[in-house]
Backbone bond lengths (Angstrom), bond angles and torsions (degrees), N, CA, C in turn:
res aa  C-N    CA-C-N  psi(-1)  N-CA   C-N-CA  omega(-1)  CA-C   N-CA-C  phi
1 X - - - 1.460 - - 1.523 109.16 -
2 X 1.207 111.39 102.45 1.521 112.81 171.31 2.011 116.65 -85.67
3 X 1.204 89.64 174.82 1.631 82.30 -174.27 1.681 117.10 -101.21
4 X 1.342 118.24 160.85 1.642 116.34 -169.20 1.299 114.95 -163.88
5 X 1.527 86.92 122.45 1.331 104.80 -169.67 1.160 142.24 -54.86
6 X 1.363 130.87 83.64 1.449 111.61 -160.12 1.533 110.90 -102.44
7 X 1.576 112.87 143.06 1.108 116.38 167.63 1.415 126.65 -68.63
8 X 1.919 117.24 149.06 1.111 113.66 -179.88 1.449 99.08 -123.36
9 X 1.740 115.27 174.75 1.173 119.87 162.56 1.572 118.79 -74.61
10 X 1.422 109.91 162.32 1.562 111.90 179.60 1.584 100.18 -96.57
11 X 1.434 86.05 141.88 1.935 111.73 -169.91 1.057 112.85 -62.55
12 X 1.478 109.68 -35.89 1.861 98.22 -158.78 1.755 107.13 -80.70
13 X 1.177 109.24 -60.97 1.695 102.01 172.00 1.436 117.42 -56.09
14 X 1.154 117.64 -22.34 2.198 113.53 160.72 1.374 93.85 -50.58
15 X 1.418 114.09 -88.36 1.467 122.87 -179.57 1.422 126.14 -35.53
16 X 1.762 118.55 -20.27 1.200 87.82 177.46 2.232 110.81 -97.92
17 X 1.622 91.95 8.77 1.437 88.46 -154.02 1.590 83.72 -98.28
18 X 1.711 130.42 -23.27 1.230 125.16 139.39 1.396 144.28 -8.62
19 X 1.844 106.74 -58.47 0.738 152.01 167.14 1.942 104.08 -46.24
20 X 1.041 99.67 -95.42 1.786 122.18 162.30 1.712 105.18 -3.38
21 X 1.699 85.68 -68.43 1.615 110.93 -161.75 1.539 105.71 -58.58
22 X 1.321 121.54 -39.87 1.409 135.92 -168.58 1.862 91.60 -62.61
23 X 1.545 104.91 -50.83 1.549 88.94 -150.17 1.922 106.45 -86.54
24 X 1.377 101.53 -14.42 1.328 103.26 156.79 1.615 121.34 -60.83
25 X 1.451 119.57 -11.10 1.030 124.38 -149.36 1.441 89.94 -104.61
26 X 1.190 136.47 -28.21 1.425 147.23 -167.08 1.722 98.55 -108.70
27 X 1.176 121.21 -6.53 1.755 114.96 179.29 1.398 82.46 -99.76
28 X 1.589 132.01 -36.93 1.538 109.02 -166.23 1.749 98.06 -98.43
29 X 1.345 119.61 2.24 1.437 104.47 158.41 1.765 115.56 -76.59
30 X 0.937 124.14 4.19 1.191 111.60 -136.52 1.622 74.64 -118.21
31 X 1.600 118.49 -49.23 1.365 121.36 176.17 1.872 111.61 -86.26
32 X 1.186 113.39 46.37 1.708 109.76 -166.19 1.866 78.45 -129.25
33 X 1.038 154.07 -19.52 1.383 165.47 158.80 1.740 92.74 -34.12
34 X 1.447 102.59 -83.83 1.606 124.72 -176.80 1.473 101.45 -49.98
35 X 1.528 140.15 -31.88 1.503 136.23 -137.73 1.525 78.48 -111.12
36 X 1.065 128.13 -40.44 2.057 105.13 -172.65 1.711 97.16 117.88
37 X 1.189 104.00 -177.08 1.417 115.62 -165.68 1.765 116.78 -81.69
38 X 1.121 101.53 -36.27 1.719 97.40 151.71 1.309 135.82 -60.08
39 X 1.204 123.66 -29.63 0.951 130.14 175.29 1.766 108.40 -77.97
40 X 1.261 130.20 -35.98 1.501 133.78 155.09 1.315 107.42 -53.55
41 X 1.280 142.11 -32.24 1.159 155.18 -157.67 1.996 99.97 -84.32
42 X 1.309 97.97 -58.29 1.658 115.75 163.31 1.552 112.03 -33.33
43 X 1.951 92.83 -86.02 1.458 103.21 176.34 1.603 124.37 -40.43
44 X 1.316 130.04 -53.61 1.294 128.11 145.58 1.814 133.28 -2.98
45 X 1.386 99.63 -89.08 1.714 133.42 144.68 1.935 109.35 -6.34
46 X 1.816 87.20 -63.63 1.630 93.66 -168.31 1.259 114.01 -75.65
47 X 1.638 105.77 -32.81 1.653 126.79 176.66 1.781 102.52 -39.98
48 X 1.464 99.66 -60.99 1.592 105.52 -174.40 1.120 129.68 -59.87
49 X 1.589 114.79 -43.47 1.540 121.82 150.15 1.478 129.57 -4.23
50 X 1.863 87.93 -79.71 1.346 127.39 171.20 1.270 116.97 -26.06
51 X 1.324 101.74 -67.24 1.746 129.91 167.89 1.186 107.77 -29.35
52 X 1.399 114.55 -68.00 1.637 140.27 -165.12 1.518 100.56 -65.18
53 X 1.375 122.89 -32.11 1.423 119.72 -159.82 1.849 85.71 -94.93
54 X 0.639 128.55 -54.43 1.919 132.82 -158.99 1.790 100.52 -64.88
55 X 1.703 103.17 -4.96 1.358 107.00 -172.94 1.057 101.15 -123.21
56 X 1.275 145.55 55.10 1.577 156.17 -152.74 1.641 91.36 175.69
57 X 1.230 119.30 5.42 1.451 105.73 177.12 1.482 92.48 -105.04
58 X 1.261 118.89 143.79 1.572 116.57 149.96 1.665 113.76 -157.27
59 X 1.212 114.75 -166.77 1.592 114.00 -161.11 2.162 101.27 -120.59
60 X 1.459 76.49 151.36 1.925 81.78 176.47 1.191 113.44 -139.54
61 X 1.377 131.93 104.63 1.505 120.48 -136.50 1.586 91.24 -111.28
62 X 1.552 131.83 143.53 1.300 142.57 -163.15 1.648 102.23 -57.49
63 X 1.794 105.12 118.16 0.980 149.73 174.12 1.067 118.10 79.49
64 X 1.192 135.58 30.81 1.441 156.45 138.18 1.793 138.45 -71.78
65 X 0.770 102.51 115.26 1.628 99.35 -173.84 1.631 112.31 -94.35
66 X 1.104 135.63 163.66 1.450 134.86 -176.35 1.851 95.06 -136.16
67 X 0.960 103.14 132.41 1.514 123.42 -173.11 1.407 108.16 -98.65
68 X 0.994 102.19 119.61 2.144 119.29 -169.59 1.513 113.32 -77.72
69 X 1.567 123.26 112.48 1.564 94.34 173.99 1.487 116.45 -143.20
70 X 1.342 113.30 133.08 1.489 103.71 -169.56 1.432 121.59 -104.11
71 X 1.482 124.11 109.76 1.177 128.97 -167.34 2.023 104.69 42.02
72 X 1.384 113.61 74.61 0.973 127.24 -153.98 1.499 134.40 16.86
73 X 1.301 115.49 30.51 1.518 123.57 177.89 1.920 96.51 -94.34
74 X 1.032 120.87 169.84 1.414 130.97 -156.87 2.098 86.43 -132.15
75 X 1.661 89.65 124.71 1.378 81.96 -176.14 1.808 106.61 -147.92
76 X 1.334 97.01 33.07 1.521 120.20 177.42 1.463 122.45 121.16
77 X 1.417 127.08 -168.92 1.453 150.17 -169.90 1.309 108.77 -137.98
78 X 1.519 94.50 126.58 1.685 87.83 173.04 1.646 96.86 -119.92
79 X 1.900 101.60 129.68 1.259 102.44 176.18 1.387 117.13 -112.99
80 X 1.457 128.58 10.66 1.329 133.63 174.72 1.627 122.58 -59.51
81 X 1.205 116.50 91.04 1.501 102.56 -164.43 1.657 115.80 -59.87
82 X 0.887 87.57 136.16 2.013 90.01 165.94 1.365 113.31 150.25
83 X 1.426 129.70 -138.67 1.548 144.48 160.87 1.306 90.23 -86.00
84 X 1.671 116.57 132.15 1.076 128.80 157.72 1.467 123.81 -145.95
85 X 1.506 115.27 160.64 1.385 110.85 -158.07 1.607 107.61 -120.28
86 X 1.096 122.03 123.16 2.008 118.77 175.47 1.410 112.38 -148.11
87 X 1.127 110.96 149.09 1.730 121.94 175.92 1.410 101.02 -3.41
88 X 0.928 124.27 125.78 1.788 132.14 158.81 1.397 128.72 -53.21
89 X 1.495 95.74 -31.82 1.898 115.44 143.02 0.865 117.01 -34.66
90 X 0.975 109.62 -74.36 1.933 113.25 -165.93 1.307 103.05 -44.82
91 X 1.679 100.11 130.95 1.440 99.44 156.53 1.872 105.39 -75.01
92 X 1.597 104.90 -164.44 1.659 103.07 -173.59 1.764 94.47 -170.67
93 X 1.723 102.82 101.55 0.901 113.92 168.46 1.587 125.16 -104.82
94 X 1.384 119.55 114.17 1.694 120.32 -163.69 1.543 102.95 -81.37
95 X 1.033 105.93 146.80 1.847 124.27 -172.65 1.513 99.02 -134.61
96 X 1.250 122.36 143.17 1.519 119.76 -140.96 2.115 62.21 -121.85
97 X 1.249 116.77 137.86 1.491 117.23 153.11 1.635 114.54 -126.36
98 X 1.575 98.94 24.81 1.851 88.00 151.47 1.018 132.17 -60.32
99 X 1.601 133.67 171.56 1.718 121.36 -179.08 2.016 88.91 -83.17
100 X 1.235 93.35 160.14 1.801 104.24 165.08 1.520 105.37 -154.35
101 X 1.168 109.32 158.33 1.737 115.47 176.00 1.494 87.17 -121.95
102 X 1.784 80.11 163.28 1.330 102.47 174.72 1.617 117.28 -120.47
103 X 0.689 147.14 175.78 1.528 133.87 159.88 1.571 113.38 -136.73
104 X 1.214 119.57 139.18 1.548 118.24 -149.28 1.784 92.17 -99.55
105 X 1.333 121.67 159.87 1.462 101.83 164.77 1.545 115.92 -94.51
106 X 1.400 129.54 -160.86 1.271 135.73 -132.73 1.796 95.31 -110.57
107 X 1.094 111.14 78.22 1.520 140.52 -167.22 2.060 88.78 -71.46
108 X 1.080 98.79 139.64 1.257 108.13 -162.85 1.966 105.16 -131.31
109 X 0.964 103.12 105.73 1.950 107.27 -142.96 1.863 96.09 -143.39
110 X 1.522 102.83 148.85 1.468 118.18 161.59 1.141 131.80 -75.15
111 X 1.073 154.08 127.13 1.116 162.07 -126.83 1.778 98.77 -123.02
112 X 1.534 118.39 159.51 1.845 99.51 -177.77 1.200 115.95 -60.78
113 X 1.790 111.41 -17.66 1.173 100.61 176.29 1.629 136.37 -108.43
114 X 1.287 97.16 35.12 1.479 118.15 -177.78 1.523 115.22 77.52
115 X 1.193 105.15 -1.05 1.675 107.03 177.77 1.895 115.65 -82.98
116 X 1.456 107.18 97.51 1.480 124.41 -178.11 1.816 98.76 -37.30
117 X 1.084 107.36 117.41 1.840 121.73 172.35 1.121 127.95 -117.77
118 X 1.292 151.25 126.79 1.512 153.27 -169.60 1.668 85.58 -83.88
119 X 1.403 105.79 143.21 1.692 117.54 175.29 1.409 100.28 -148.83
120 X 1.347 109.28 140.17 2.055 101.10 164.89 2.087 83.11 -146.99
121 X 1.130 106.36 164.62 1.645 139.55 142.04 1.343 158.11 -119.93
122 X 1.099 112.75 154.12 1.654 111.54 167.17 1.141 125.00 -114.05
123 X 1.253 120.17 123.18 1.322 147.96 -155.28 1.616 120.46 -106.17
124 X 1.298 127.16 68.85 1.557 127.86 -174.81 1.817 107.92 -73.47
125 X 1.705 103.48 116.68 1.450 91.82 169.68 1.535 99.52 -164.72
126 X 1.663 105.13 157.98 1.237 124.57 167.61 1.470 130.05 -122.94
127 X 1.262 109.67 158.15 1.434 95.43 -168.22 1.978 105.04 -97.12
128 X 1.602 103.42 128.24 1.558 99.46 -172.43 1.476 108.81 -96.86
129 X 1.712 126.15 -26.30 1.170 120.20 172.60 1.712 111.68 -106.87
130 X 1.267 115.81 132.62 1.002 108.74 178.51 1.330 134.87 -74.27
131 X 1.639 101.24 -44.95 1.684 131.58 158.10 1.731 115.49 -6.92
132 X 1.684 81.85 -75.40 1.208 121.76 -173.39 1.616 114.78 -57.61
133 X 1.067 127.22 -50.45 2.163 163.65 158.21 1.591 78.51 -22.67
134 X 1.627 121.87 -87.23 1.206 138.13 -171.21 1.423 135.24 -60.00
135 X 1.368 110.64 -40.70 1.502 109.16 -165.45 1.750 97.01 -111.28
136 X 1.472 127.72 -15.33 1.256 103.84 -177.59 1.717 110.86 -116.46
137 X 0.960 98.71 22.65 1.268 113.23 169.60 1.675 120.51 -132.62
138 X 1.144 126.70 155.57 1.763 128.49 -169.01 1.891 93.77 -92.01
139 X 1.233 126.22 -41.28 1.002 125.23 -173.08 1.858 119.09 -139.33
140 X 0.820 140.82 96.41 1.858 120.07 -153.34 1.364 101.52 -65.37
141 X 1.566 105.22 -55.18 1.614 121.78 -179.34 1.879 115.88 -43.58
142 X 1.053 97.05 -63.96 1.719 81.68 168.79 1.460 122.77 -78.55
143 X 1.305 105.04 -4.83 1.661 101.38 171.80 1.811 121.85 -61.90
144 X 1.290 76.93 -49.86 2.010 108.98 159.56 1.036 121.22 -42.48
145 X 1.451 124.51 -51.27 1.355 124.06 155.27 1.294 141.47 -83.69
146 X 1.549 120.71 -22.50 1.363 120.85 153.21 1.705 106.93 -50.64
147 X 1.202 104.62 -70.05 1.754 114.43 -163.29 1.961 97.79 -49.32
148 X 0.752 83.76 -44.18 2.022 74.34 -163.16 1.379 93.35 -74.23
149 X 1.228 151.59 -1.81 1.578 147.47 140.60 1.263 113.06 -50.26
150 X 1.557 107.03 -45.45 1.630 100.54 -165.79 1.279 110.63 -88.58
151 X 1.279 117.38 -21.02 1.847 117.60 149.14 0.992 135.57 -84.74
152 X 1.469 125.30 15.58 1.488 118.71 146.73 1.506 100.81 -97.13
153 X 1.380 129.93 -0.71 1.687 117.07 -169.10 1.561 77.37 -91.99
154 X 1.555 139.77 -53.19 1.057 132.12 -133.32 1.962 94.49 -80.83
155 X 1.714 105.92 -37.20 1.057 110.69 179.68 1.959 122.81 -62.30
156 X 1.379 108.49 -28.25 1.175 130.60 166.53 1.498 107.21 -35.29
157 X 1.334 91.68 -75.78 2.376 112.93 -168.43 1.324 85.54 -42.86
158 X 1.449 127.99 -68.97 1.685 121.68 -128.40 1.568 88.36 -73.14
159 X 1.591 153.38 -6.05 1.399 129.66 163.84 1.206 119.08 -155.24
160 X 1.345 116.40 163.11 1.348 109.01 -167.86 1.054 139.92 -83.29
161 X 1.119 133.81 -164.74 1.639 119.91 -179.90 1.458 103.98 -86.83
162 X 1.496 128.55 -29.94 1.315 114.11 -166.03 1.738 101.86 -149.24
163 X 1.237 102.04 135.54 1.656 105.08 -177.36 1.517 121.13 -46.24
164 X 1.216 130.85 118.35 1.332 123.00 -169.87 1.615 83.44 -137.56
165 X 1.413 118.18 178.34 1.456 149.42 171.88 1.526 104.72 -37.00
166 X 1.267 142.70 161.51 1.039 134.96 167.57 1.699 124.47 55.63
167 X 1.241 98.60 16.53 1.754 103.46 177.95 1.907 110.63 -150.42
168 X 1.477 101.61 147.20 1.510 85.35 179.28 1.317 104.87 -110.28
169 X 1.125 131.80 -1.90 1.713 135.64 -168.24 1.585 114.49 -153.29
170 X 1.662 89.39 114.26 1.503 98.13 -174.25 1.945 114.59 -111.32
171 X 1.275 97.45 121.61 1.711 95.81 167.77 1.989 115.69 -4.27
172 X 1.460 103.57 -84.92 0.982 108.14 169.41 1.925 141.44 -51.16
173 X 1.302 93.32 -33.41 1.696 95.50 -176.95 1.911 116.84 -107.78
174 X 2.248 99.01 5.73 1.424 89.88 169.85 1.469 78.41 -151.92
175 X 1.699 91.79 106.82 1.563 110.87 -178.99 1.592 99.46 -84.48
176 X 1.581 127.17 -38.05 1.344 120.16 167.03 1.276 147.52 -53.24
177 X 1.215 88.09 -45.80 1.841 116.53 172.59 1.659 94.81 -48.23
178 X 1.454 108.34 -89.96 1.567 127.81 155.69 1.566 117.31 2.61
179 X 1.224 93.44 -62.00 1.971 99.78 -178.71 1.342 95.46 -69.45
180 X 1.104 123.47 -45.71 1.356 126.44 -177.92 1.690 132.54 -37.81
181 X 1.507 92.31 -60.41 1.465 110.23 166.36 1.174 128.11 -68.56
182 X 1.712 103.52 -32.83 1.242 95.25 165.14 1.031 149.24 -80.51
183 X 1.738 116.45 10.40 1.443 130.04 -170.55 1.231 118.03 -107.18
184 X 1.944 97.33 -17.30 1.434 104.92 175.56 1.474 99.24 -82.75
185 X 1.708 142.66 -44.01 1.039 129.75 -179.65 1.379 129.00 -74.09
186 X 1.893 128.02 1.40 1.278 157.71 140.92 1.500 87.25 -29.86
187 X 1.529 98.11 -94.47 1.386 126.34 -134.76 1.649 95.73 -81.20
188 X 1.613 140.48 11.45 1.300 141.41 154.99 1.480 103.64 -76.93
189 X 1.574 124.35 -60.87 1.168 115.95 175.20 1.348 133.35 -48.73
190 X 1.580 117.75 -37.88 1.331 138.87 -166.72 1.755 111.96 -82.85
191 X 1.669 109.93 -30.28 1.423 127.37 152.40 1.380 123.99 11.69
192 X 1.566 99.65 -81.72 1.166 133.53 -157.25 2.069 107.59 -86.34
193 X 1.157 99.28 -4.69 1.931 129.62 169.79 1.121 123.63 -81.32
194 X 1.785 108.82 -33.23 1.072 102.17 158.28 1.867 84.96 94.12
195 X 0.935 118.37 21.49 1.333 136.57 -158.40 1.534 114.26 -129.91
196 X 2.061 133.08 90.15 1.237 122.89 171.23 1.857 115.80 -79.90
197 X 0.955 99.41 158.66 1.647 94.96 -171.37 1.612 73.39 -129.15
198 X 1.435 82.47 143.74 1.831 115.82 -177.10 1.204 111.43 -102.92
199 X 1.318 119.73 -47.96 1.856 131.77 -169.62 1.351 94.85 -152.13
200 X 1.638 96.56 134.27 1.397 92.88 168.58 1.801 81.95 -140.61
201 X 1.635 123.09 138.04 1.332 123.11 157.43 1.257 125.29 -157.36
202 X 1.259 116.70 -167.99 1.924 104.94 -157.35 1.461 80.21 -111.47
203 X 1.958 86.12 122.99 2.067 87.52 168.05 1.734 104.75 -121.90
204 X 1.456 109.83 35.23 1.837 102.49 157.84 1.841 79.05 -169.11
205 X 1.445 91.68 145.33 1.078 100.83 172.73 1.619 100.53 -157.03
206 X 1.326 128.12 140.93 2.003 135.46 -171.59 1.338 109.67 -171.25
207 X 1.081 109.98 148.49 1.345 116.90 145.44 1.418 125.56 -52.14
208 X 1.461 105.90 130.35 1.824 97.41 -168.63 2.087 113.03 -78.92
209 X 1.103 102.13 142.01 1.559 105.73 -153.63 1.628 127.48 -48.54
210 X 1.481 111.29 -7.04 1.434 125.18 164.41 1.717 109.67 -62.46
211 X 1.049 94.58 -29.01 2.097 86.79 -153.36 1.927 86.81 -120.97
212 X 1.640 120.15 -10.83 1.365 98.72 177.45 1.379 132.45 -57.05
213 X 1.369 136.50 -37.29 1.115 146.27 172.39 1.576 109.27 -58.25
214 X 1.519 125.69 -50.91 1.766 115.11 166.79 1.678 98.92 -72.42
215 X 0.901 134.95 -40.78 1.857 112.58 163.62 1.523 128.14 -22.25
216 X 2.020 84.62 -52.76 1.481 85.31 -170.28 1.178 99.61 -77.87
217 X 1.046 139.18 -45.10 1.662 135.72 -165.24 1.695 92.98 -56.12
218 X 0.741 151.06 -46.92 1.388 145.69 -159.35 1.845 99.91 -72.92
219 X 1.062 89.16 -52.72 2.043 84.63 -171.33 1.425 91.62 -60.11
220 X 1.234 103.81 -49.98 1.929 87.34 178.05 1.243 158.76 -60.50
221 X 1.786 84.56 -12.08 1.658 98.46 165.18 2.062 97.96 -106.18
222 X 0.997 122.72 -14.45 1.595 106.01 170.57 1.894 97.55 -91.59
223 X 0.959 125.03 1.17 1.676 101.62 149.81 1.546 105.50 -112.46
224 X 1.335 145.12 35.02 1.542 135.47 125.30 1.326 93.38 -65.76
225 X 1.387 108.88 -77.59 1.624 117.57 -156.94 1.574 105.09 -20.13
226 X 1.495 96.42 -66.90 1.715 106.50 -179.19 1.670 115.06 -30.62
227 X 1.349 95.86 -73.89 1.650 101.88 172.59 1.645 131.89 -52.68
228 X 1.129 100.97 -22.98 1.557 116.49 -171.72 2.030 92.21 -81.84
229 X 1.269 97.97 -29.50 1.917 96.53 -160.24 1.600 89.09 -80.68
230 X 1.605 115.43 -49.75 1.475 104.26 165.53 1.553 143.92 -39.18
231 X 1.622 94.02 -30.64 1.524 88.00 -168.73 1.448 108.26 -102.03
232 X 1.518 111.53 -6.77 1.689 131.32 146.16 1.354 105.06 -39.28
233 X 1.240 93.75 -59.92 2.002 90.74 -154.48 1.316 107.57 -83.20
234 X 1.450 135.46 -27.63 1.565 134.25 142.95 1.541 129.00 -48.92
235 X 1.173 116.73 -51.03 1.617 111.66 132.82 1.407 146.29 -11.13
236 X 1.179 107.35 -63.22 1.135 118.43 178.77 1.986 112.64 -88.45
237 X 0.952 103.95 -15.75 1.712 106.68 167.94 1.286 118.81 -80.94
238 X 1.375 106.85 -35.57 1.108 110.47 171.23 1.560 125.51 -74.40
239 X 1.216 100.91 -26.00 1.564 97.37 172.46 1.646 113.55 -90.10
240 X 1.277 122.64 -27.58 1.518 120.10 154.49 1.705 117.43 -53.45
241 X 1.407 106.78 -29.03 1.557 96.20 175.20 1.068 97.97 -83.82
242 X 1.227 147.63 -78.03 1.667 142.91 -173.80 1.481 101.25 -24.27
243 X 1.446 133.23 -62.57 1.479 114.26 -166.55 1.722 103.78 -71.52
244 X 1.127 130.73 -19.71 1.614 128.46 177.20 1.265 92.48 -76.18
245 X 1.498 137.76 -60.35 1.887 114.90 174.89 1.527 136.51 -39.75
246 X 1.682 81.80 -36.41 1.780 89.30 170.75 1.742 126.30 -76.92
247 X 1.326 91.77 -30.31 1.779 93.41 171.15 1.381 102.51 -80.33
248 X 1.322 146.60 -41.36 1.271 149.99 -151.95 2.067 87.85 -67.98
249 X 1.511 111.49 -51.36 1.741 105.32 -168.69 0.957 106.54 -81.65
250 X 1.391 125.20 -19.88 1.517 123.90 -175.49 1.681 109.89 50.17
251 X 1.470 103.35 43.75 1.805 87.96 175.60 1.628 86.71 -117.81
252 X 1.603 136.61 43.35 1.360 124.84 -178.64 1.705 88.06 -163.94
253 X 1.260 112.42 99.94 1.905 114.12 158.19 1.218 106.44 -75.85
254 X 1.445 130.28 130.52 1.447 153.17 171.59 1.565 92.37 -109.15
255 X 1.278 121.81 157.07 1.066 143.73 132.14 1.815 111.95 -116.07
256 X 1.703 79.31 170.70 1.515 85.69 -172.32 1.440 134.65 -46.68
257 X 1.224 121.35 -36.62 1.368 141.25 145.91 1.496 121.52 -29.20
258 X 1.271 127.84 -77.82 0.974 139.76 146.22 0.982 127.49 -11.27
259 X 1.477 119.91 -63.16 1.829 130.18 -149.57 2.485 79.08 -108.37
260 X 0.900 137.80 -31.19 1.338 119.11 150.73 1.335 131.08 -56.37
261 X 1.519 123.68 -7.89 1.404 136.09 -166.49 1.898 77.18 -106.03
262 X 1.015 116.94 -74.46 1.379 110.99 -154.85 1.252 127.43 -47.92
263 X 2.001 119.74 -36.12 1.001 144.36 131.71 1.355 122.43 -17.53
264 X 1.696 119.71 -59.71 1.307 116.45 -169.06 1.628 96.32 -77.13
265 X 1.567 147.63 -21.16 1.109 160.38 171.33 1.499 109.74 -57.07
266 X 1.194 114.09 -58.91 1.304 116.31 -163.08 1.797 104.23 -76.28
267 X 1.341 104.50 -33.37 1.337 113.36 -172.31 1.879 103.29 -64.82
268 X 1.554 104.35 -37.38 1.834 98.23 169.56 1.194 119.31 -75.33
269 X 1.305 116.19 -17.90 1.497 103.55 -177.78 1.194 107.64 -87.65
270 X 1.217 125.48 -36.20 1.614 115.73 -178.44 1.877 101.04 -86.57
271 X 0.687 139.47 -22.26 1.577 132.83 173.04 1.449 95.76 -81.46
272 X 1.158 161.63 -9.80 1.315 135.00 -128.30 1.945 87.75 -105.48
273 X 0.909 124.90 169.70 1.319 134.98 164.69 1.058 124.21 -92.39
274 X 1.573 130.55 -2.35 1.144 124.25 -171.51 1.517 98.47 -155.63
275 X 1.664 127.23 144.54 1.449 120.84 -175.90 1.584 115.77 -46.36
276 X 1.533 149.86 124.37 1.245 156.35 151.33 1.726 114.01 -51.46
277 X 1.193 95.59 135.73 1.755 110.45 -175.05 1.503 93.82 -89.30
278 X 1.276 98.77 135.81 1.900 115.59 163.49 0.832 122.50 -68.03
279 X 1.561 129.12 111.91 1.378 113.45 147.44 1.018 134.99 -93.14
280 X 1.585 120.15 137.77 1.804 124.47 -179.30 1.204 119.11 -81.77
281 X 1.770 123.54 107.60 1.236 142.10 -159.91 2.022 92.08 -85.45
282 X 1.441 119.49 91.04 1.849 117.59 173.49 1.195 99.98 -66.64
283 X 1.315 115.21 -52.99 1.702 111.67 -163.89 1.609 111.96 -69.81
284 X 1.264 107.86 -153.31 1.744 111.83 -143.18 1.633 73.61 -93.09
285 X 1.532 116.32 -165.38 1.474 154.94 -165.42 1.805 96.75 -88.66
286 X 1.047 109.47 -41.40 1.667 137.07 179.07 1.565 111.01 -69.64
287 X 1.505 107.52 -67.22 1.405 128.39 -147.67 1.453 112.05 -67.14
């Protein structure tokens, strides 16, 4: 069931010719006394009309649609905002189509790699079919919020919290990607609601509080590691360039002995963690 637009009349000239009709309606009650029993019969008649017409008026307030229905058959949307006028039949159900977010709560989920993670979102959406909002769904509004739970739990499993070996996209270190996917798997479920989702992205994301403290210890020893392998491998260039300067001038013979001592030297002072004390070599190169 898609949605369709149906046109309505404009309110204010209904209402004002309403208006008119009513008070003609009370000058010829007034002379329906003198006219005999048909003529009460009339006034009556018009009374109900009246009734019928002042109840065919209703309101559509900017960006809202009102959903048309006749003896529960579905027989359009009226999106013209203002006073407007339709069959007195019709029922008239209003559907708000501003944007709204939702925000999910703090969904507490496995990660692909079995590591328990706190996750929540925000969810930007509006409803574009109305039809659809109402009749194929029991509720849209909690549909919206069940469904965008079960795609951040589902979105949760497929990666991990943090880039490791064997993965190219982690929760934490590709917040775009992430938002990304998750708006396309939002807005697949929500589809069929009659429901576009605008933004959907992760606004809490942790380690869940059993395992945070060995979390943290772990990032903290794979960023030493990191740094420690850096200042290895800068280290060690640097001391290959120093011994290639010294052979290149040839004003310093090393032997092997030697040029392994100097190596194992240079390698503590620049690795060392803490400034190295000098020692003053008096004697010879030898001694």
């Amino acid at each position: 069931m898609n949605e369709n637009i149906r046109p309505t009349l404009p309110g204010i000239p209904m209402l004002l010719a309403l208006i008119v009709a009513s008070l003609l309606n009370v000058w010829f009650y007034l002379l329906a006394a003198k006219l005999g029993v048909l003529a009460v019969l009339l006034n009556v008649a018009l009374s109900i009309a009246l009734l019928l017409g002042f109840a065919g008026l209703f309101m559509v307030q900017p960006n809202t649609g009102a959903v048309l229905q006749l003896f529960g058959r579905y027989v359009g949307t009226a999106r013209e905002a203002g006073l407007r006028w339709a069959n007195p039949f019709f029922s008239k159900t209003p559907i708000s189509l501003r944007v709204r977010n939702f925000e999910s709560s703090k969904l507490k989920v496995n990660d692909t790699e079995g590591s328990p993670i706190e996750i929540a979102a925000v969810v930007v959406w509006q409803v574009h079919d109305t039809a659809e909002a109402v009749f194929k769904v029991d509720d849209y509004e909690s549909f919206v919020h069940v469904q965008s739970e079960a795609a951040l739990r589902q979105l949760a499993t497929s990666y991990p919290y943090d880039l490791h070996d064997g993965h190219s996209i982690a929760l934490r270190s590709h917040a775009k990607e992430v938002n990304q996917q998750l708006k396309i798997e939002v807005e697949e479920r929500l589809e069929q609601a009659g429901i576009t989702v605008l933004e959907a992205r992760i606004s809490h994301l942790a380690y869940a509080p059993e395992i945070a403290q060995a979390m943290l210890q772990r990032q903290q020893a794979s960023a030493i590691i990191a740094a420690r392998t850096r200042i290895v491998e800068g280290a060690v260039g640097m001391v290959h360039l120093a011994l290639e300067q010294l052979d290149r001038e040839g004003k310093i013979q090393l032997d092997d002995e030697r040029r392994a001592a100097m190596v194992s030297n240079l390698l503590v002072v620049l690795c060392s963690e803490r400034g190295t004390q000098p020692v003053v070599n008096t004697g010879t190169l030898y001694g």
